[in-house]
N, C-alpha and C positions, 0 to 999 in steps of 0.2 A: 562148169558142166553145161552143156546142151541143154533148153526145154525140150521136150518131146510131146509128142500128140496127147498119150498118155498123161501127163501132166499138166496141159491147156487145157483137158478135158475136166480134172479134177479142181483147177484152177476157176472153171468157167460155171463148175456143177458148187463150186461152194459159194461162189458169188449169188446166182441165184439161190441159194435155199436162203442165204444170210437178208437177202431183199424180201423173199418171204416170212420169212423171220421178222423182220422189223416191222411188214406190214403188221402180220398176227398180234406181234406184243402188241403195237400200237392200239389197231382194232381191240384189241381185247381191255387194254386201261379204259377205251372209251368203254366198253360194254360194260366195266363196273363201276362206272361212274353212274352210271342208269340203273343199276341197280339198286344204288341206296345204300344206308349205312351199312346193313350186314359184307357188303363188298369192297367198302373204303378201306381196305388194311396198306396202312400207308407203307409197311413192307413190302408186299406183293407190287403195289401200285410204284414202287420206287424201284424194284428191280425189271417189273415190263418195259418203266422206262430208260432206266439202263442198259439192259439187253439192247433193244429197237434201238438206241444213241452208237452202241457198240456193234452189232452187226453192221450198219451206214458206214462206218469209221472202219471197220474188215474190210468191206466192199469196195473202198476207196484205195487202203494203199497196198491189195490185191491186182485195182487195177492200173497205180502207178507202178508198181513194179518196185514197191518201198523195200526196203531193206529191213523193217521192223514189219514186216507183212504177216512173218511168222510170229511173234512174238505178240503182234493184234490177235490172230487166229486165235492164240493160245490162249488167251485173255477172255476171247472173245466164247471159247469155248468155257470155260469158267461161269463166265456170266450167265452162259443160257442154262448149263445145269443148274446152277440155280434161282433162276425166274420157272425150268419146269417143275424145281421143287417147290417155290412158293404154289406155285398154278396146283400142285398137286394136292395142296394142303384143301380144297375146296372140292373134292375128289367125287361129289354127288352131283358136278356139274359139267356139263358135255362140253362149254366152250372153253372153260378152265382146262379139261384134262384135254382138249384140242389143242390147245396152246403150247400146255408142258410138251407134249409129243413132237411139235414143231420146234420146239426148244431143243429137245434131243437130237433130234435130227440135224438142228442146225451145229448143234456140240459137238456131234459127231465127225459132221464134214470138216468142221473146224480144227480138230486134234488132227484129224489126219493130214489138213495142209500144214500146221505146224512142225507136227512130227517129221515131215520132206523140204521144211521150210530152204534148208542149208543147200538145198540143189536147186530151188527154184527161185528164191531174191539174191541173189546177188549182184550187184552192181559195184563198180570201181567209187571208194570213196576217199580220197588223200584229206580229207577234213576232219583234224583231231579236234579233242576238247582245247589242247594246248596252244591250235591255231584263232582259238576263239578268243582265249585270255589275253593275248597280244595286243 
């Protein structure tokens, strides 16, 4: 199938939010790292940095043109829903529930390149698992 405009656009709109996204988690681990203990929850702090690991790694085989681009996305959407439920868990705090929101957003964009993945990565690949065992 054809790319279309339509789809370099959603292709190019979920790249940047996912860049955004990794900034925010990022920014945001450090911001509770300064905070102190009430904000050390090594949950939250190990999904910001999972998110921000996994939007970079979207980002990337979005823009090779991977064939698992989908299947990142979809993954990738996973993650952020829950690094905005972690963030949400701290719900009296403005950069926390900024983050979740960017989490979501980024989730969002993500399912829906997932969900078109099957018209948008495809590339020719004659390399089975079988030709690897050889």
């Amino acid at each position: 199938m054809m790319v279309t405009e339509s789809m370099l656009v959603s292709m190019e709109t979920c790249k940047q939010v996912c860049i955004e996204c990794q900034t925010t988690c990022t920014e945001t681990l450090n911001y509770c790292k300064t905070k102190g203990n009430n904000y050390i929850d090594m949950t939250v702090m190990c999904m910001l940095r999972d998110c921000a690991e996994m939007c970079m790694m979207c980002v990337n085989m979005i823009m090779d043109g991977s064939e698992f681009a989908g299947r990142t996305c979809e993954l990738c959407a996973e993650m952020c829903d829950r690094a905005a439920m972690a963030c949400e868990l701290r719900n009296d705090d403005e950069t926390m529930m900024a983050t979740a929101a960017m989490c979501r957003k980024c989730a969002e964009n993500c399912k829906s390149i997932a969900q078109q993945s099957a018209s948008y990565f495809r590339r020719p690949n004659s390399l089975t698992v079988a030709d690897i065992a050889r």
